[in-house]
KETI-842646 format. One line per 2 residues: number of its first residue (from 1); their letters; for each residue x, y, z of C-alpha. Coordinates in nm, 2 decimals. Layout:
NUM = a = X Y Z  ...
END
This chain:
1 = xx = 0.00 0.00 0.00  0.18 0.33 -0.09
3 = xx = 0.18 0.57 0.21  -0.07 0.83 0.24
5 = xx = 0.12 1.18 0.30  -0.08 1.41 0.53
7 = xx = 0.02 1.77 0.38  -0.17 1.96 0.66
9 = xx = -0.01 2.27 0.83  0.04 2.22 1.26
11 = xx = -0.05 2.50 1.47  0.14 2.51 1.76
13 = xx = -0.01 2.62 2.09  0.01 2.66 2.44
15 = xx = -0.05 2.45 2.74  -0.18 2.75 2.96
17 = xx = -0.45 2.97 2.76  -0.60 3.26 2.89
19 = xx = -0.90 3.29 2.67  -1.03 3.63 2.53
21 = xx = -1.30 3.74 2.36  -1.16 3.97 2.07
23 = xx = -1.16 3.92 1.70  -1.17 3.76 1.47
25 = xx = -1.42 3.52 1.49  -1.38 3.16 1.41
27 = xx = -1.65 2.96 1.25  -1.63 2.59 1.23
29 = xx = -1.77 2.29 1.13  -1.70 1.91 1.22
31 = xx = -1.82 1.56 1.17  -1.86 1.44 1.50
33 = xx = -1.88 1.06 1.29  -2.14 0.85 1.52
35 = xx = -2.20 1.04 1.82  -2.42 0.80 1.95
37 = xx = -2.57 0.76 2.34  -2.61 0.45 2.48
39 = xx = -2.98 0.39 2.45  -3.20 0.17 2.23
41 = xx = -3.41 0.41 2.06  -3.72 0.18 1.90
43 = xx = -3.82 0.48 1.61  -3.44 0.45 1.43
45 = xx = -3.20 0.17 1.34  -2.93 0.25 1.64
47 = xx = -2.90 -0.10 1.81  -2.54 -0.15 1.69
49 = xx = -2.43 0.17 1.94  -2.58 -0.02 2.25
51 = xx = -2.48 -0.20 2.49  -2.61 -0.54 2.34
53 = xx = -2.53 -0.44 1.96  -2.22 -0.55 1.77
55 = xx = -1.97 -0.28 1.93  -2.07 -0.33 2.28
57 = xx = -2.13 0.10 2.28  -2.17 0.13 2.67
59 = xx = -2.10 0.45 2.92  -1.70 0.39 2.94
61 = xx = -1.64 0.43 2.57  -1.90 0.69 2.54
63 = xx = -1.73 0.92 2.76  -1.42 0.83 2.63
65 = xx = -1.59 0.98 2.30  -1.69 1.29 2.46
67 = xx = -1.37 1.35 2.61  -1.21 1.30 2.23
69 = xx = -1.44 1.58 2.12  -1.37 1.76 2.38
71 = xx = -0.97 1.77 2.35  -1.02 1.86 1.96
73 = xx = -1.25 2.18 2.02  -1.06 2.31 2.28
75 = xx = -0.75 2.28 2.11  -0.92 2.44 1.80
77 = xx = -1.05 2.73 2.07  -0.66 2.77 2.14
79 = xx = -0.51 2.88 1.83  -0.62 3.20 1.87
81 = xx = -0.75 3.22 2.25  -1.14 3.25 2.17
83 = xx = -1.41 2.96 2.15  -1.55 2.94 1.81
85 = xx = -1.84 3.14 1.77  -2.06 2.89 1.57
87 = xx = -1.98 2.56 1.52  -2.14 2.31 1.28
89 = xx = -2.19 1.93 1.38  -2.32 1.64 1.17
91 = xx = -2.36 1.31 1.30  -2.50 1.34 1.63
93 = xx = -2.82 1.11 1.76  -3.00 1.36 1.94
95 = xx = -3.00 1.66 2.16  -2.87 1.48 2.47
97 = xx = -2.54 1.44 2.34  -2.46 1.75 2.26
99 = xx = -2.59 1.87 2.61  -2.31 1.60 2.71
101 = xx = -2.06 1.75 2.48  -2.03 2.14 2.62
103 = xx = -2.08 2.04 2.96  -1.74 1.89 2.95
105 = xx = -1.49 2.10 3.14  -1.27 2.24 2.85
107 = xx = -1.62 2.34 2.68  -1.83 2.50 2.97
109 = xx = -1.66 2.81 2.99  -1.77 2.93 2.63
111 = xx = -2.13 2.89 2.76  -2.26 2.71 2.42
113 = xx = -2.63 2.69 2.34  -2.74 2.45 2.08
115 = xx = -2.99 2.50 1.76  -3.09 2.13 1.69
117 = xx = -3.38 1.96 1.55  -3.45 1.59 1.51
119 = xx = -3.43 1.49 1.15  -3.64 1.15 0.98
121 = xx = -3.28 0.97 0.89  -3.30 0.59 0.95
123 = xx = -3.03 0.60 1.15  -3.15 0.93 1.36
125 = xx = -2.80 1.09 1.29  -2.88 1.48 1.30
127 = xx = -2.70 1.75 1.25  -2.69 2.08 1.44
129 = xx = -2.52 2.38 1.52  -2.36 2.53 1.88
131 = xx = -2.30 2.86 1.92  -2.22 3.14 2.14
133 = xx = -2.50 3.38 2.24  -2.27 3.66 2.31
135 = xx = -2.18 3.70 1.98  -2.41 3.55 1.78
137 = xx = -2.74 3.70 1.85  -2.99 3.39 1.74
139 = xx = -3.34 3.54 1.61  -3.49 3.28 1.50
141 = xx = -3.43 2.87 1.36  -3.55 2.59 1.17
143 = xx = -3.52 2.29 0.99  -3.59 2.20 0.65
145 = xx = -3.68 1.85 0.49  -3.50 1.77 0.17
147 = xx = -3.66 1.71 -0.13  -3.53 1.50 -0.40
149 = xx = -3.80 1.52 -0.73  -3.94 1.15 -0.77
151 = xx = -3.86 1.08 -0.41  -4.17 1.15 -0.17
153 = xx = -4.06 0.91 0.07  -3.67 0.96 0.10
155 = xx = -3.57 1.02 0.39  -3.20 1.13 0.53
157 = xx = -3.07 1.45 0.75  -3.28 1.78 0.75
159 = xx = -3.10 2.13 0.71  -3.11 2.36 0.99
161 = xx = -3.09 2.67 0.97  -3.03 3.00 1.23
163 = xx = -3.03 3.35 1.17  -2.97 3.66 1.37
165 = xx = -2.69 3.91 1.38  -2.32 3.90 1.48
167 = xx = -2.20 4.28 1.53  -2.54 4.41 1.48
169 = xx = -2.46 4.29 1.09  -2.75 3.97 0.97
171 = xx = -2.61 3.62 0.93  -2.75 3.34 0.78
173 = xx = -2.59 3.02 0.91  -2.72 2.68 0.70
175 = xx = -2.55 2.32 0.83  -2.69 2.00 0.60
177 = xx = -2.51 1.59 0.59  -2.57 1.57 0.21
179 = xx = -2.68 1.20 0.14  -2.45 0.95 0.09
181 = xx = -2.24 0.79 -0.19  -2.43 0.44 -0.10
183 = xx = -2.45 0.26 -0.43  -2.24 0.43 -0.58
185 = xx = -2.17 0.78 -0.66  -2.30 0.81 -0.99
187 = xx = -2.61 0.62 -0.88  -2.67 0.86 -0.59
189 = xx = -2.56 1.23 -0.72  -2.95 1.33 -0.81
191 = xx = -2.92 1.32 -0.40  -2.66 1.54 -0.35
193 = xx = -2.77 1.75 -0.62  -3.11 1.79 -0.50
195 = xx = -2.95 1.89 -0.18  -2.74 2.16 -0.32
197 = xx = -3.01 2.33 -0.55  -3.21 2.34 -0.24
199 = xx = -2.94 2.54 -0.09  -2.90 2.78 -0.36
201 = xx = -3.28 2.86 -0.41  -3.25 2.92 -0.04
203 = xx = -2.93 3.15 -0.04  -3.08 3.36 -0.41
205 = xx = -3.42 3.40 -0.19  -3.21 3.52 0.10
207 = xx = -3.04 3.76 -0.10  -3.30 3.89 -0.33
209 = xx = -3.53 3.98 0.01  -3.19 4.13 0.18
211 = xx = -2.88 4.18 -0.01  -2.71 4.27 0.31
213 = xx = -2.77 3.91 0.48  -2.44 3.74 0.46
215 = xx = -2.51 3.36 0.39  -2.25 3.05 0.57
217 = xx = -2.31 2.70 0.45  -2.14 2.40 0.59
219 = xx = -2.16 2.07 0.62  -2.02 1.71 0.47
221 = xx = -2.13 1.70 0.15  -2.04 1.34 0.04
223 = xx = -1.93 1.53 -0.23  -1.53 1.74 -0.30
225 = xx = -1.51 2.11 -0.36  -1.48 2.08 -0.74
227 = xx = -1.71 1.82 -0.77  -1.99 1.92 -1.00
229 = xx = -2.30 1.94 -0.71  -2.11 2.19 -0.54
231 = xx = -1.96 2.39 -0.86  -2.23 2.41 -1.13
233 = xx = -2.54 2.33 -0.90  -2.47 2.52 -0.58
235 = xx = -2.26 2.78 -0.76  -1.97 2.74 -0.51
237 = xx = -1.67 2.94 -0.70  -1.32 2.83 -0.62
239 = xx = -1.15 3.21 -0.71  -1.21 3.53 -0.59
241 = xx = -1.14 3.68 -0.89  -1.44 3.49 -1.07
243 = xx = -1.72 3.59 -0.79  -2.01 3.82 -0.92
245 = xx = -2.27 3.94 -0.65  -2.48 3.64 -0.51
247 = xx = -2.21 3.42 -0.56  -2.09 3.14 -0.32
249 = xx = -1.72 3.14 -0.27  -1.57 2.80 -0.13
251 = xx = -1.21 2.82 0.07  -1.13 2.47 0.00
253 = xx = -1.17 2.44 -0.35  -0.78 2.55 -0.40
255 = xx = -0.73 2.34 -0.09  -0.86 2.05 -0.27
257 = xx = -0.68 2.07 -0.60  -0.30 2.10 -0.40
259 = xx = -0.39 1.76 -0.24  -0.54 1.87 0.11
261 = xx = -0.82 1.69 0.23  -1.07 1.62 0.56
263 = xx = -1.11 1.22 0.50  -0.92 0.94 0.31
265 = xx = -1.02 0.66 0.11  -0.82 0.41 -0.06
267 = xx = -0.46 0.61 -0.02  -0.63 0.94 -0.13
269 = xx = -0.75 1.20 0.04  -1.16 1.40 -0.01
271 = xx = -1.24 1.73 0.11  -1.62 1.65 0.17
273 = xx = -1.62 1.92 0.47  -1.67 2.28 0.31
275 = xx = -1.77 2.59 0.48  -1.90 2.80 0.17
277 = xx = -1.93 3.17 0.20  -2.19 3.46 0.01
279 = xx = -1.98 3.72 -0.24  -2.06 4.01 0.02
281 = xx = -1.89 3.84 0.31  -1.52 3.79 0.09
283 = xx = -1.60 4.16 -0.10  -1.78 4.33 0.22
285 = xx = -1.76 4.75 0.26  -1.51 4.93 0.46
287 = xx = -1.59 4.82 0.78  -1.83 4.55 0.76
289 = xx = -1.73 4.19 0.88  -1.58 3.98 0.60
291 = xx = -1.36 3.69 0.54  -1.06 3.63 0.66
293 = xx = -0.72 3.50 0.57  -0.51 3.34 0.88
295 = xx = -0.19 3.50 0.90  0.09 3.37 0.70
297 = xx = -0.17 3.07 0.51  -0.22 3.06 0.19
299 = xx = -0.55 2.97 0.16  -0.88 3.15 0.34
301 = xx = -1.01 2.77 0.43  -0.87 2.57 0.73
303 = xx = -0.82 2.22 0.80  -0.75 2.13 1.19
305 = xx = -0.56 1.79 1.27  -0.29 1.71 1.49
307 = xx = -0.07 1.40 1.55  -0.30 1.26 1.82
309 = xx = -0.61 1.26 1.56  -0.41 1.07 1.31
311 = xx = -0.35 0.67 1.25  0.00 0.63 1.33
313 = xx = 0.08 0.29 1.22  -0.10 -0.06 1.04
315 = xx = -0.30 -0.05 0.72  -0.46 0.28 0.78
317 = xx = -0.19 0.48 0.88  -0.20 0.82 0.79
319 = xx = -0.58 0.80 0.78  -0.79 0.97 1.05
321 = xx = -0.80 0.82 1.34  -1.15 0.71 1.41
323 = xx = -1.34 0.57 1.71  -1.42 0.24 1.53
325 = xx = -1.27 0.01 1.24  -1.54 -0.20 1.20
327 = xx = -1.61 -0.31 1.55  -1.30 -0.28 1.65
329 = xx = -1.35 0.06 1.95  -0.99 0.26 1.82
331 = xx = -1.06 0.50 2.16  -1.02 0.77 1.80
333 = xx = -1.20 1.05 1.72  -1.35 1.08 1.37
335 = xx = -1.33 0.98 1.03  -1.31 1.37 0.93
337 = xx = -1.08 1.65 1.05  -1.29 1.98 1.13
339 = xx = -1.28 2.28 0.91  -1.28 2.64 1.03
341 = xx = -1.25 3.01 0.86  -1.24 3.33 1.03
343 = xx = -1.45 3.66 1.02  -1.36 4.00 1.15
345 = x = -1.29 4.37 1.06
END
């Protein structure tokens, strides 16, 4: 098997971190992959995370799984000494585990609320977003049932949705788990597809009702950043230079094309995790909150690993490191590496 070469930047950081609450803002989003409790729940297919199912999913490994979330989001919080302001999950079962998930010791002092709604996926994987009510300033949520034409009775993650204003300027914040590649991916793009033309009649009404509203998307989209659902259906430009008002700019699209990537597969790595951005927030007026570039980085998307969240030896090594291999418990942390950009003056 030819090794797999991880060509992700480290950020170093400190041991002792006296937290702030100053620009810029980070904005994140990560698979949580499986973030399961440990309770039978008779309306979804779950059994295999309980106690009796195939990975014997009880209370020591769950916390063991909180506490691997834990260390990843406070070491993202560190690089520069603030808690991100809205982060992004996918793959959670419920409400309850998030609850779990910022009451752990690392995460309490950034005082998260959660936006979360249960979704109709077989599995009763959701996804949701936390986020910090002193700087975002929530007005309102919902969630939003994908529809895929000739598919009444499909049924997979809703998109949920928050709005409200961060420095008295209006956000949009929209967090989906685009359907799988199950069957192939050829045989299950109209999904994906569906999924992003949703987004984009969402975004255009946004826009069209408020051109001031500055639209972030994010989510795993089963699907890379030139890929053609996110490129010709959601409109998801990879250059700055080629935006025109109402576009979507995506940071990783550059990202993807040098070889970076969230997740590998057979010795290669996919960037499924994109945080897409509207025109107004990369082009914004003197003054007004916009995209940022981190210092001395060459691209305006981030990637987050460090050693500890990386296989380090055997057949997978380079990989992620997860919680399972089959049923094999890896005490990991997911199959996906978080992404994050920054906002600010």
């Amino acid at each position: 098997m030819k090794k797999l070469v991880l060509m992700l930047g480290i950020v170093l950081c400190c041991s002792a971190v006296s937290f702030a609450q100053e620009k810029p803002h980070m904005v994140a989003f990560y698979n949580l992959e499986n973030l399961f409790d440990i309770y039978n729940d008779p309306e979804t297919h779950d059994d295999e995370f309980t106690p009796e199912g195939v990975k014997q999913w009880n209370e020591t490994k769950y916390q063991k799984k909180l506490s691997n979330m834990e260390r990843v989001l406070f070491d993202m919080a560190k690089i520069n000494k603030n808690y991100p302001v809205v982060i992004g999950v996918s793959e959670i079962e419920n409400r309850s585990v998030l609850e779990d998930l910022v009451s752990q010791p690392n995460l309490r002092g950034a005082n998260y609320r959660i936006c979360h709604y249960d979704s109709p996926d077989a599995r009763g994987v959701d996804v949701a977003f936390l986020y910090r009510a002193d700087v975002f300033k929530m007005e309102g949520s919902d969630n939003i049932k994908l529809v895929v034409e000739g598919m009444p009775n499909f049924r997979t993650r809703d998109l949920v949705v928050m709005w409200g204003t961060i420095e008295g300027e209006p956000f949009y914040f929209l967090v989906s788990h685009w359907p799988s590649r199950l069957g192939g991916k050829e045989a299950s793009q109209n999904k994906r597809d569906a999924c992003a033309k949703q987004i984009r009649g969402i975004k255009d009404s946004l826009l069209a009702a408020n051109p001031a509203t500055k639209v972030i998307v994010m989510g795993d989209f089963n699907d890379d950043a030139t890929d053609a659902s996110l490129v010709e259906v959601l409109g998801a430009k990879g250059k700055i230079k080629d935006l025109k008002e109402g576009d979507f700019f995506n940071p990783y699209f550059q990202m993807l094309r040098a070889g970076l990537g969230t997740l590998a597969y057979q010795d290669s790595w996919n960037l499924f995790d994109n945080i897409c951005v509207t025109e107004n927030l990369v082009n914004a007026k003197d003054g007004e909150l916009r995209l940022l570039k981190t210092e001395g980085m060459k691209y305006w998307g981030n990637i987050f690993s460090r050693p500890y969240m990386i296989q380090q030896e055997g057949q997978y090594k380079g990989y992620p490191l997860r919680t399972f291999v089959t049923n094999n418990f890896q005490n990991g942390f997911s199959d996906h590496f978080p992404v994050y950009i920054y906002i600010g003056r």
